[in-house]
Structures are given as structure tokens and as C-alpha cells.
TIKOL-974010 format. One record per residue (C-alpha): residue number from 1; residue in one letter; x, y, z. Coordinates in Angstrom, 1 decimal, padded with zeros to 4 digits, m for minus. Each point is the difference from the previous one (the first is absolute). Example, Ala and Ser with C-alpha at 12.3 -4.5 7.8 and 13.67 -1.06 7.14 Angstrom:
! residues 2
<1,"A",<012.3,m004.5,007.8>>,
<2,"S",<001.4,003.4,m000.7>>,
This chain:
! residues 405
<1,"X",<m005.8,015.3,m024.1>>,
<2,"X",<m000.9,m003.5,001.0>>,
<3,"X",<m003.2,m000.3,000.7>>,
<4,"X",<000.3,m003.6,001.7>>,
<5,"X",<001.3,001.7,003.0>>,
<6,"X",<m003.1,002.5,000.3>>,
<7,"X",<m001.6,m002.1,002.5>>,
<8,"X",<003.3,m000.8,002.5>>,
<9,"X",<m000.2,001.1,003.6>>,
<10,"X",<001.2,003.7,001.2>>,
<11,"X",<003.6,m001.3,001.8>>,
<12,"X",<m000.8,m000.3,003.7>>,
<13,"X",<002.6,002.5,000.5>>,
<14,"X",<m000.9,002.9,m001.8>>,
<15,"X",<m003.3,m000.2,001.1>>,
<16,"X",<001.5,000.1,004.2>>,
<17,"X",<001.6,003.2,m000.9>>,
<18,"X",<m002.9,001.5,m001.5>>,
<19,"X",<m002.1,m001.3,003.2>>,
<20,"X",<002.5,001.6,002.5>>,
<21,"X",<001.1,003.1,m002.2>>,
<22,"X",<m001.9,002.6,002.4>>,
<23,"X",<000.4,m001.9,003.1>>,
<24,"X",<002.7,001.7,002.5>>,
<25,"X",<001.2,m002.1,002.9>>,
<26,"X",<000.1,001.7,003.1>>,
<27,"X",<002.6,001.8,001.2>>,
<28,"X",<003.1,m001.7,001.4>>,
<29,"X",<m001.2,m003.3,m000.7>>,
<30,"X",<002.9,m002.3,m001.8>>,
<31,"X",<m001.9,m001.3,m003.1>>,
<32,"X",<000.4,m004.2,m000.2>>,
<33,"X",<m000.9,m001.5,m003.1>>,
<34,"X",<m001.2,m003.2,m000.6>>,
<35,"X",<m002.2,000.2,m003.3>>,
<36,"X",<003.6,m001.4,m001.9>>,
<37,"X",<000.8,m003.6,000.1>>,
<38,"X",<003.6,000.8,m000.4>>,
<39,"X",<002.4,m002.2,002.2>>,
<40,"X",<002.4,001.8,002.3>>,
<41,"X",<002.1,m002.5,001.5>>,
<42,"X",<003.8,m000.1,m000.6>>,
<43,"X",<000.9,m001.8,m003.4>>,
<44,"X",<001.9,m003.3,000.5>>,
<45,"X",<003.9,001.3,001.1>>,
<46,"X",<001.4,m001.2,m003.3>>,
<47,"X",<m001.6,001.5,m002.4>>,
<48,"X",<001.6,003.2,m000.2>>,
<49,"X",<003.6,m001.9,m000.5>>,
<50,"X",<m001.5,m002.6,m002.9>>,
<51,"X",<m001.1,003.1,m002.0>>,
<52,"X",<003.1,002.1,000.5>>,
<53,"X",<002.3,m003.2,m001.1>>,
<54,"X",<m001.8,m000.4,m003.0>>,
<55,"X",<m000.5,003.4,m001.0>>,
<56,"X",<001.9,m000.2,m003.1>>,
<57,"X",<m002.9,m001.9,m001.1>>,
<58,"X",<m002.3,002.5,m000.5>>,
<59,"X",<002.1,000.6,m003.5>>,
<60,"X",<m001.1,m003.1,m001.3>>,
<61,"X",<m003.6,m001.7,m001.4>>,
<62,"X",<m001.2,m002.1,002.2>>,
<63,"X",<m001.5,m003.4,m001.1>>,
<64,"X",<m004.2,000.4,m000.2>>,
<65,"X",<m000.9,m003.4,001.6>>,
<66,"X",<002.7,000.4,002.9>>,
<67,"X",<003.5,m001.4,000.4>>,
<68,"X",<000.3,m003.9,001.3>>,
<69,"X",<001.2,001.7,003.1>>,
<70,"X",<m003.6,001.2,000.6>>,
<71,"X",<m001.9,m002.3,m001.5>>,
<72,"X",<001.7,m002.7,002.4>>,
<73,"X",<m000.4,001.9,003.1>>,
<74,"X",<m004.1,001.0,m000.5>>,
<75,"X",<m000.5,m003.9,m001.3>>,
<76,"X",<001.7,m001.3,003.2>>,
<77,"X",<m002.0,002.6,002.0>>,
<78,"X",<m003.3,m001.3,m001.5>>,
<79,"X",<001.4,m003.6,000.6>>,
<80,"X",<000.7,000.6,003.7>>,
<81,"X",<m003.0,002.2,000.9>>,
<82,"X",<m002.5,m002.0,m002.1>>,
<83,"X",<001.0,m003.4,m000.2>>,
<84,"X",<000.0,000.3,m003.9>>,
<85,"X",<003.2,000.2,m002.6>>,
<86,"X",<m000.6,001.7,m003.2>>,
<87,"X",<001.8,000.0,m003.7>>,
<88,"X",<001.7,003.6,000.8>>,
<89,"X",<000.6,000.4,m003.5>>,
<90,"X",<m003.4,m000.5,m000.7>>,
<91,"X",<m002.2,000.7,002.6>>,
<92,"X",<001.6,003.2,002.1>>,
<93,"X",<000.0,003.7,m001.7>>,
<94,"X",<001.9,002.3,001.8>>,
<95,"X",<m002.2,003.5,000.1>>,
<96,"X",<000.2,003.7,001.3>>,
<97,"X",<m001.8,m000.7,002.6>>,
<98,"X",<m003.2,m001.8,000.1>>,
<99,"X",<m002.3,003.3,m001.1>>,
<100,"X",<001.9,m000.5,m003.5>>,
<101,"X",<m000.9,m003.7,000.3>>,
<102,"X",<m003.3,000.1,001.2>>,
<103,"X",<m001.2,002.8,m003.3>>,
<104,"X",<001.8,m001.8,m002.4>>,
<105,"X",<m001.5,m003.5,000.8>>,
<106,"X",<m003.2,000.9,m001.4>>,
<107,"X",<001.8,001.4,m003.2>>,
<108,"X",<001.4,m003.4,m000.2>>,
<109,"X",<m002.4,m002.4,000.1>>,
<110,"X",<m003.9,001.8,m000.4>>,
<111,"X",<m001.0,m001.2,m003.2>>,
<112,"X",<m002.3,002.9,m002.5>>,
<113,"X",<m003.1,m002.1,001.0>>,
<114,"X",<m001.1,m002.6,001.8>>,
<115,"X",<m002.7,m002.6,m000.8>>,
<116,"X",<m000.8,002.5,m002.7>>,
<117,"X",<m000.3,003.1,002.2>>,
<118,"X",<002.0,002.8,001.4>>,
<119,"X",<002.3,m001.7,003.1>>,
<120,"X",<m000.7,000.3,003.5>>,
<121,"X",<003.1,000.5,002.2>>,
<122,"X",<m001.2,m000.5,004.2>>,
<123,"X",<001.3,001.8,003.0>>,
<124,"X",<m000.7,000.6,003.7>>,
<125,"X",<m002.0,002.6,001.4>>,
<126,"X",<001.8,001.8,001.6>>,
<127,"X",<002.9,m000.5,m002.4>>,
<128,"X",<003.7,001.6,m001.5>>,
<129,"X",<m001.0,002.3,m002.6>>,
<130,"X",<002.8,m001.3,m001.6>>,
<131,"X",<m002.3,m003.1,m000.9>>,
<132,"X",<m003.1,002.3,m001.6>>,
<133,"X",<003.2,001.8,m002.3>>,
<134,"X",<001.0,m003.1,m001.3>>,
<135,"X",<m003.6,m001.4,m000.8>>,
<136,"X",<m000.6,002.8,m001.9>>,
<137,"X",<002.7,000.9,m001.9>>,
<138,"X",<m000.3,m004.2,m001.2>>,
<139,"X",<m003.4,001.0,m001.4>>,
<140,"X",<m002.0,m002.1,002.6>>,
<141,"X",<m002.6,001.1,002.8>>,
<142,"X",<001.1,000.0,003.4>>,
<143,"X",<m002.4,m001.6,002.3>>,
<144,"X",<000.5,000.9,003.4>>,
<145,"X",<m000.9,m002.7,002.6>>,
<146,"X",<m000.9,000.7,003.1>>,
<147,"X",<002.0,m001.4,002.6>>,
<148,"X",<m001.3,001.6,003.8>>,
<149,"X",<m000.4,m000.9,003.7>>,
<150,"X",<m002.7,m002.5,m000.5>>,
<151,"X",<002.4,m002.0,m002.5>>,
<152,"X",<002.7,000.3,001.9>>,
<153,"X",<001.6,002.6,m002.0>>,
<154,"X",<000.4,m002.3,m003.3>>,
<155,"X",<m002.1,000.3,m003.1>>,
<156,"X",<m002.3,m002.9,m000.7>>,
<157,"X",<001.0,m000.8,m003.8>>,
<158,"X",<m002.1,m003.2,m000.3>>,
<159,"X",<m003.9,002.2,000.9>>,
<160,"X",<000.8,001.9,m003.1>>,
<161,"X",<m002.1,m000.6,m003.1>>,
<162,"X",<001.0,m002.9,m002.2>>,
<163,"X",<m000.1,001.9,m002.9>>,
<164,"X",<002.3,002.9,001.6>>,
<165,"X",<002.3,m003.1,000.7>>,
<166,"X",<m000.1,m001.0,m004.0>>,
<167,"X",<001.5,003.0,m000.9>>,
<168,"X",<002.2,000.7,002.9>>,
<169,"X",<003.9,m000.1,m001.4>>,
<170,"X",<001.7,001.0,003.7>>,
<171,"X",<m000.6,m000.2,003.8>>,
<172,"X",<002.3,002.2,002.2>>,
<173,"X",<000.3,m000.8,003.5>>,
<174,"X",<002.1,001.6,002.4>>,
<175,"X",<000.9,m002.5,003.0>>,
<176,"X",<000.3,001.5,002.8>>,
<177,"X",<m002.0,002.9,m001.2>>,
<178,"X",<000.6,003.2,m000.4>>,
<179,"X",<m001.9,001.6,001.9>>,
<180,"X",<m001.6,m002.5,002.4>>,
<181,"X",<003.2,m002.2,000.5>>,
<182,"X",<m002.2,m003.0,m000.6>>,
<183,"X",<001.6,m002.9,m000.8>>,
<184,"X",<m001.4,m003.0,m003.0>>,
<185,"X",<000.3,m003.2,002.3>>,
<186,"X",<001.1,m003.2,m002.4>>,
<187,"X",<m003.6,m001.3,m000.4>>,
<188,"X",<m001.2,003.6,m001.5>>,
<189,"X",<002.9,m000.2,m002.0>>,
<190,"X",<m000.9,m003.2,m001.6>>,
<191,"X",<m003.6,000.4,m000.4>>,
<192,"X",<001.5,003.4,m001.9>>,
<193,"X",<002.3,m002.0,m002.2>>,
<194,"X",<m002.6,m002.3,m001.0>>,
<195,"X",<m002.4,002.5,m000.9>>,
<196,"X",<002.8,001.8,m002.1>>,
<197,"X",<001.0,m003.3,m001.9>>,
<198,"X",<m004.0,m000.9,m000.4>>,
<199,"X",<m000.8,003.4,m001.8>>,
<200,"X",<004.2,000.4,m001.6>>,
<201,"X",<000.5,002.9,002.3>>,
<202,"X",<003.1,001.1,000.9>>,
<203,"X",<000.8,000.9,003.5>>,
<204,"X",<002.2,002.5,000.9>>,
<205,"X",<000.7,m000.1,003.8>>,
<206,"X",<001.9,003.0,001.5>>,
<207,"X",<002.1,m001.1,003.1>>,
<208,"X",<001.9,003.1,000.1>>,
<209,"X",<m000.7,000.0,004.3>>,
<210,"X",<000.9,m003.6,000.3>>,
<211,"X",<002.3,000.2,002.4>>,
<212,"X",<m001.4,002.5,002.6>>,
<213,"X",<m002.1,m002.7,002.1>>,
<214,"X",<m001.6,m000.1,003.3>>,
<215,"X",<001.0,m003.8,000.8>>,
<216,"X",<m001.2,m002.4,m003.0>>,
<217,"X",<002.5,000.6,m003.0>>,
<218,"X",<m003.1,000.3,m003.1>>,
<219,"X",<000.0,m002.6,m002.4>>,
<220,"X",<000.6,000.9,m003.5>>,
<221,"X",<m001.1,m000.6,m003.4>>,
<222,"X",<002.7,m002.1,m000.9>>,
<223,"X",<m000.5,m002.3,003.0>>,
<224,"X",<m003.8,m000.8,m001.1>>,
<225,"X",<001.0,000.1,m004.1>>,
<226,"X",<003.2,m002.3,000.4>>,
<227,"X",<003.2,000.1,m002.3>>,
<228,"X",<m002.0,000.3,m003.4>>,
<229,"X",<m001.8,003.1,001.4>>,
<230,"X",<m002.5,m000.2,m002.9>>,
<231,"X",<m001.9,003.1,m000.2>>,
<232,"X",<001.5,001.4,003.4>>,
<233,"X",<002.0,003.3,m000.2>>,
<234,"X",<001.3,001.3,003.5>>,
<235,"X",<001.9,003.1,000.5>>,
<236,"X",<002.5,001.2,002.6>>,
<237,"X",<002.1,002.4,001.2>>,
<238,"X",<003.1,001.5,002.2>>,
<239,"X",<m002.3,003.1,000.8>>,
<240,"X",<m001.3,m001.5,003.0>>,
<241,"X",<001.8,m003.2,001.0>>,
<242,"X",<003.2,001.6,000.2>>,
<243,"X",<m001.5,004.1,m000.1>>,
<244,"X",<002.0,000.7,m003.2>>,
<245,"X",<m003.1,001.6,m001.7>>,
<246,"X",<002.9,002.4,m001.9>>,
<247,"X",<001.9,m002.8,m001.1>>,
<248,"X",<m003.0,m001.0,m002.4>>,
<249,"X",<000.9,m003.5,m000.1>>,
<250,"X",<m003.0,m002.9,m000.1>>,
<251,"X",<m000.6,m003.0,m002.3>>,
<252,"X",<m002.8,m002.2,m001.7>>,
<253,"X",<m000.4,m003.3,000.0>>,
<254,"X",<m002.2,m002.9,m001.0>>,
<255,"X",<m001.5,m000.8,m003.2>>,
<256,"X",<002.3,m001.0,m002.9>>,
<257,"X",<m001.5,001.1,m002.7>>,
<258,"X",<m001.3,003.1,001.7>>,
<259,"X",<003.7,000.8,001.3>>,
<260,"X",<000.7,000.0,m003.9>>,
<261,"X",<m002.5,002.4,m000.8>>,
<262,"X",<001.2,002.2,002.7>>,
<263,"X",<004.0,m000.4,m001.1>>,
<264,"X",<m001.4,001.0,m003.5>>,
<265,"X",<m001.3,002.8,001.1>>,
<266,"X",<002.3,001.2,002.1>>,
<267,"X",<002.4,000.0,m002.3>>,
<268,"X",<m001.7,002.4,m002.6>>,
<269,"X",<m001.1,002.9,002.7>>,
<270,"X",<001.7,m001.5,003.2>>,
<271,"X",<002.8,001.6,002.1>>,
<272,"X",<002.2,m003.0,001.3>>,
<273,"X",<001.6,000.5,003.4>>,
<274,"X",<003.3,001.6,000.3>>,
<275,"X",<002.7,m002.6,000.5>>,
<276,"X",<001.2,001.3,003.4>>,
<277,"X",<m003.9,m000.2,001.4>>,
<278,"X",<000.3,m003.3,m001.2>>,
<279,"X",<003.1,m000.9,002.0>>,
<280,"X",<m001.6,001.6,003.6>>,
<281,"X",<m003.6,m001.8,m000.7>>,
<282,"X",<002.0,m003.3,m000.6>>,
<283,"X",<001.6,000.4,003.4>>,
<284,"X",<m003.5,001.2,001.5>>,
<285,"X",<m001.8,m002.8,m001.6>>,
<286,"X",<002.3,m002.6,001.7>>,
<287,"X",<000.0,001.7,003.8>>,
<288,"X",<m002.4,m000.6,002.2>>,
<289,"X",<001.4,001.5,003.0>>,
<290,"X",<m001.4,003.6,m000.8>>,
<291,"X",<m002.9,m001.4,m000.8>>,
<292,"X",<m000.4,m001.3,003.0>>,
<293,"X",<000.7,003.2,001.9>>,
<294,"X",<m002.3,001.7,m001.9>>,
<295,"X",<m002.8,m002.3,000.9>>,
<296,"X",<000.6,000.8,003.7>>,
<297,"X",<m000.3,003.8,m000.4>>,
<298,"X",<m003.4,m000.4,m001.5>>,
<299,"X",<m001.1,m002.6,002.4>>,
<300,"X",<001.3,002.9,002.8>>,
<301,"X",<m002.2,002.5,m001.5>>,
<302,"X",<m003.0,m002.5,m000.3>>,
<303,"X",<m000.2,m001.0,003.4>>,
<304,"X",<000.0,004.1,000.9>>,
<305,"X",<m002.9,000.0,m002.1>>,
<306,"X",<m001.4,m002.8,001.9>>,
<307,"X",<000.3,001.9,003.0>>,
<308,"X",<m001.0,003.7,m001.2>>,
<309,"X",<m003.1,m001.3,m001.8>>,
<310,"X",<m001.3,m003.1,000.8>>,
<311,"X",<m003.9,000.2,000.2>>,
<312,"X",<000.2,002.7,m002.0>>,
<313,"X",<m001.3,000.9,m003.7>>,
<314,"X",<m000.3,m003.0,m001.2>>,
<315,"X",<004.1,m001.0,000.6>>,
<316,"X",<001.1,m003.4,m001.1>>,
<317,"X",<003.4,m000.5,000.4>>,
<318,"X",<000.8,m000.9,m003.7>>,
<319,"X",<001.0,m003.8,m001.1>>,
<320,"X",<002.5,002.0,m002.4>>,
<321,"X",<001.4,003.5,m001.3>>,
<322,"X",<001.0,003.0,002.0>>,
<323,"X",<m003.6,001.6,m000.2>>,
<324,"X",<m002.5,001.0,002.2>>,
<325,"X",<m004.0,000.2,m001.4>>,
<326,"X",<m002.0,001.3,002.5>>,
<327,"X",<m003.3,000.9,000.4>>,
<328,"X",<m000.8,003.5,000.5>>,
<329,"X",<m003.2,000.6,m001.6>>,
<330,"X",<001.2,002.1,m002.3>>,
<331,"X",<003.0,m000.2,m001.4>>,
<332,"X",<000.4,003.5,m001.8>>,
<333,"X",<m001.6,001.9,002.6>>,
<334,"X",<002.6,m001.9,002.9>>,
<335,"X",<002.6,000.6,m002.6>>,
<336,"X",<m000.4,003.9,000.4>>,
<337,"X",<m000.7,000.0,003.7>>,
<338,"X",<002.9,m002.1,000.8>>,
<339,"X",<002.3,002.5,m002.2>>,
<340,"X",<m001.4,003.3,001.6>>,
<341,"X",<m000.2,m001.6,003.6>>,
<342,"X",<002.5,m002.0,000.5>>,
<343,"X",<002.4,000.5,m002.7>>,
<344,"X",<m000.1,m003.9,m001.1>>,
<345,"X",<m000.7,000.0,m004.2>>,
<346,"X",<m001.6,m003.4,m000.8>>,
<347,"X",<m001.6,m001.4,m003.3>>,
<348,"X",<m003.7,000.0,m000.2>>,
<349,"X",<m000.8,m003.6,m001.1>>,
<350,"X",<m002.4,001.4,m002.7>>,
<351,"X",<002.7,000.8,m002.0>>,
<352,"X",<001.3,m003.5,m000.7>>,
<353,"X",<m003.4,m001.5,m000.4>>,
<354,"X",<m002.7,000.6,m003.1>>,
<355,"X",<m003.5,000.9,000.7>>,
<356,"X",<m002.3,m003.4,m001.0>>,
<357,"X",<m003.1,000.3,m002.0>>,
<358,"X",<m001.8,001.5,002.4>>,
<359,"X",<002.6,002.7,000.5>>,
<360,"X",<000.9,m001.5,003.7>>,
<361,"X",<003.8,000.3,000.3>>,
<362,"X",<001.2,m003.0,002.0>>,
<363,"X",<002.6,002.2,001.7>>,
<364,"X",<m001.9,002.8,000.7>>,
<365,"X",<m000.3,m000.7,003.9>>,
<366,"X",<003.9,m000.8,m000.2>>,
<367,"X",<003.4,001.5,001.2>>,
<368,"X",<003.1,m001.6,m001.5>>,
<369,"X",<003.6,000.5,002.7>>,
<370,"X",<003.2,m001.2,m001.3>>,
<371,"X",<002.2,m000.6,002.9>>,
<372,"X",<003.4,000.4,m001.9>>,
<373,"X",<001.5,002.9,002.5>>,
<374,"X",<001.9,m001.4,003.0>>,
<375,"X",<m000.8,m001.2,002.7>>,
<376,"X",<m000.6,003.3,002.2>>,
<377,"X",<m001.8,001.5,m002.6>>,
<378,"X",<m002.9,m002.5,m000.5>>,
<379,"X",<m000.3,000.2,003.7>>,
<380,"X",<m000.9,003.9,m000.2>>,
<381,"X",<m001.8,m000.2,m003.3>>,
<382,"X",<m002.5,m002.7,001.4>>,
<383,"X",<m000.6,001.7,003.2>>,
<384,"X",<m000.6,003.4,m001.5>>,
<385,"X",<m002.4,m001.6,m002.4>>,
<386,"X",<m001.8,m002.0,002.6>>,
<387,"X",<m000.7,002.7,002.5>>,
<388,"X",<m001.1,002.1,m002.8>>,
<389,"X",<m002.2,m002.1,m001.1>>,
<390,"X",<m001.0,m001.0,003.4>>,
<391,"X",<m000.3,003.7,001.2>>,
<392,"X",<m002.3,000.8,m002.9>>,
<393,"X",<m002.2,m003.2,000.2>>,
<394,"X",<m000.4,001.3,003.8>>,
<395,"X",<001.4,m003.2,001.5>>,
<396,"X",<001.4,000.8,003.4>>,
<397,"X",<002.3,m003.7,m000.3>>,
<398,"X",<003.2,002.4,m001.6>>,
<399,"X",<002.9,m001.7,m000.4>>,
<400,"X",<003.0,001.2,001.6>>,
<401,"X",<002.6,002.2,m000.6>>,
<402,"X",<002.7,m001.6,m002.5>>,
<403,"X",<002.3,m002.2,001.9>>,
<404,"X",<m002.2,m000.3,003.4>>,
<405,"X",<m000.9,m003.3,000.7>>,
């Protein structure tokens, strides 16, 4: 067995069921569950015919690095949503998503050691476990950052130790997070980069939930690291911009030389994309009317939880993402309530966070809420979770039934 992975995080998941497996929720109550952030909305309307026109291409092998077609339309996305045009043959990797992306990347480019010692690869805390796999299975120690209310939800790479720094290989970000919805304004971002080019770092920034946004559009790691992109890897996705998380269709982008590494890899234990995925992401890349759309049914939902919990645990309505975080205390023993109560499963925030050196989880007190589920869902969800936990907290300020005003 491998005994790098040893030390990686129980899944989040696994560790929910477990939690919940002897909790029954009442009787006649329709369960609602919003531990999953899996988007609901409809796909974009042509989908479905671009894959059934080119389904006599699943009987061919499809290029690794992408077919111009692709390449053209994810460079002239990048162009028009970040101001910054690319080499696509050199600089974009198509990917199965950005989980296959985001695991591989420390493959790629984490060294055996660094300034003489074993590598350091950095992460929020909270963070996608995702990031702790990777780190691990490169040989390196993942250091997990804290990044909490006080810091405004990002981690505070430049307090760490110079001598951590040395060493340090990788930096993942994830803008906006996952699970705060914080989002890394343009000066962070640059302070970030120079760090990372100071101490030869590589950063790794995951703007998978780029494009779910309250009102500013976030700026990106391209925008700050300009058409070179020297030591800048972002990643992205369909998954969430256009709610095509089956499709698993993203791409990489950045660094030359890393982009190379990846391609190299990829091409030994990668799976390229089928060719017809390729067609429909080429279309999807190049629309933004869907996009759009999809914008204003989070934005709907948002203001509802405006409304249903405003004052309330802790509720900011987030800069970016589709999450809730909420304050309730604690997170595993809401997580229960909530399920046997109300019938509402959430994700105790605990479970996508590491305990520090002191063993204080920075999530513990934490609920994470995706609000993927239409529109009239959300509405019950957060009103049966706020007069449960308002009911057992004693407050007699209830909100109302779902739908009242």
C-alpha cells in the first residue's frame, strides 16, 4: 500500500453518512438536502443536440491536448473575461474537470526536495480535500493555512515561517472559496504572486466558482500574472458556470513550462476528453447567454437568504460561490439536529477543515449550505433550518412560514 496517503483526510462525505447513519427524520417531513454542491439548473438548450450530432465520435481517439476548435474557444474566453490572450497551444490543457487538474498539478511540478528538504505544498483551512491528496501522493507535506472570519476568510501565506516558505513547492488557492465564497481582490492576489515568485512557488489558483458572483465579477490570476503567466496555474470548469458537472469538461492554463509538464503527464496516465464533449464545451465556452441566466438564479436564491437570515448565525451574503457558512456553534451537532428536526442534511464545516496544532478545528463552529436546488426549495430548506435552530436556541423572533412575507 502507499503509505504517502496514510495521513490524507477521511472524505467529507463518508464521514456525513456515518454522522447521520442512526438519525431518523420525523415522520412526514420531505427530506431537503443541501450538504452536495451539485448544480441543478437546466444545462444550456444545446447541449443535448451537439453531443447527439457528433456521436459517431465516440469511436474515435480523441487528441490529448484538445482540438483547435477547443483550444480557440477557452483562449478567447480567457481573452474576453480576463483581458489576457494566451499561446493555446502552449498555455491551455484541456482536463476532466478541474479535480483531475487540480491532483495532477502537484504531480507535475513538486520537485523530490526542496532547498534540500522534503517539499512543502500550502492550502487553506478550510480547504478541498482534493488539495491534501495531491500534496501527498507528490511526497510533500501539506500545510494547512488558516484562512477564518478574522482574515476575511483567506489564508495569510506571507505570516508563515520563512523557512516553511523555502521549501514550499505549491500554494493552492481557491477564489471564491469553497466553502466561505470569499473572494482574492487584485491587491491579495499580487502580494500572493510576489511571494510565490520570491520563494519559486508555484501557485495553483482554483476558480472553478468564478462565475457565480454577487455583483463584482472576481479578478483572476491571469489578470494579475499577465500573458506570460510565469508561475501562475488557474483552473476551470463547465461544472458550475454552465451546471454541466456530468459533462466533466475544465481546462488549465498559465505557466508554459508547467503546461508542458502537465501535457507530459497527461499523456502517460491521462484520459483525454471524448471528441463529442469537446464539440458541446466548445459551444459552451463561447455562450454567455446561459451563463448569464444562471447568474440570476443564484442571485434569486441569495437575496431569499438575505431575507430568511439576515442577523442571523453569522450570515454574510458571499462575494462568490453558491455556499452558505454559517455559524451555528457546532457544526456536527446542528448537522444532526437539523436532519432529525427539520429534515434539512447539511455539511458540518469540521469536515473540510484540519484540526491546527493545538487540535482546534477552524470549522468546528461551522455549517456549510449549498444552494444548488431551485428556487422553492432553498426557500423551505432555509426556513426549516432557521426556525429549528431558532426554536432550540429559545429565540421567540421565528421566522415565518416558507413563502409568508
Amino acid at each position: 500500500m502507499a503509505y504517502r496517503l496514510d495521513g490524507l483526510p477521511e472524505y467529507a462525505f463518508p464521514r456525513l453518512h456515518a454522522l447521520l447513519a442512526d438519525v431518523t427524520p420525523r415522520a412526514n417531513i420531505a427530506p431537503i438536502n443541501m450538504s452536495i454542491g451539485e448544480p441543478a439548473h437546466p444545462i444550456p438548450d444545446f447541449v443535448g443536440d451537439i453531443l447527439a450530432r457528433h456521436v459517431a465520435d465516440y469511436g474515435r481517439y480523441p487528441p490529448n491536448g484538445g482540438t483547435p476548435e477547443l483550444l480557440g474557444a477557452i483562449g478567447d474566453w480567457i481573452a474576453r473575461r480576463y483581458g489576457v490572450r494566451l499561446d493555446t497551444s502552449r498555455q491551455i490543457l484541456p482536463l476532466n474537470g478541474t479535480r483531475e487538474g487540480l491532483f495532477n498539478v502537484a504531480l507535475a511540478v513538486v520537485p523530490d526536495t526542496k532547498a534540500g528538504q522534503k517539499p512543502a505544498v500550502l492550502m487553506p483551512n478550510p480547504f478541498y480535500q482534493c488539495y491534501a491528496a495531491a500534496a501527498l501522493a507528490a511526497g510533500a507535506d501539506p500545510i494547512y493555512v488558516p484562512a477564518e472570519a478574522h482574515q476575511n476568510f483567506l489564508p495569510d501565506f506571507h505570516g508563515l515561517d520563512p523557512a516553511l516558505l523555502a521549501r514550499t513547492a505549491l500554494i493552492y488557492l481557491c477564489s471564491p472559496a469553497n466553502p466561505q465564497g470569499a473572494v482574492a481582490d487584485r491587491a491579495y492576489l499580487l502580494r500572493l504572486l510576489a511571494l510565490a515568485r520570491e520563494h519559486q512557488i508555484m501557485l495553483a489558483i482554483d476558480e472553478c466558482y468564478a462565475e457565480i458572483y454577487s455583483q463584482i465579477p472576481p479578478t483572476g490570476g491571469l489578470e494579475v500574472a499577465g500573458p506570460d503567466a510565469a508561475g501562475v496555474l488557474v483552473f476551470h470548469s463547465l461544472s458550475k458556470r454552465s451546471s454541466l458537472p456530468g459533462l466533466r469538461s475544465g481546462f488549465v492554463a498559465g505557466d508554459a513550462t508547467a503546461i508542458d509538464r502537465f501535457r507530459q503527464l497527461k499523456n502517460y496516465g491521462g484520459a483525454p476528453l471524448p471528441l463529442p464533449i469537446q464539440a458541446a464545451s466548445t459551444a459552451t465556452w463561447r455562450d454567455e447567454a446561459h451563463v448569464i441566466a444562471n447568474r440570476a438564479r443564484y442571485s434569486a436564491k441569495f437575496d431569499l437568504a438575505d431575507r430568511i437570515l439576515a442577523g442571523r448565525y453569522s450570515y454574510i451574503r458571499p462575494a462568490g460561490g453558491f455556499f452558505l457558512w454559517l455559524d451555528v456553534g457546532d457544526g456536527a451537532a446542528a448537522c444532526q439536529h437539523l436532519w432529525r428536526e427539520a429534515g434539512v442534511k447539511g455539511l458540518p464545516g469540521q469536515f473540510l477543515a484540519q484540526p491546527d496544532a493545538n487540535g482546534r478545528n477552524p470549522g468546528a463552529n461551522y455549517l456549510r449550505l449549498a444552494l444548488v436546488a431551485d428556487i422553492e426549495q432553498v426557500e423551505d430548506g432555509l426556513t426549516r433550518i432557521i426556525r429549528c435552530l431558532d426554536e432550540k436556541k429559545g429565540r421567540p423572533d421565528a421566522v415565518p412560514e416558507s413563502g409568508a412575507a
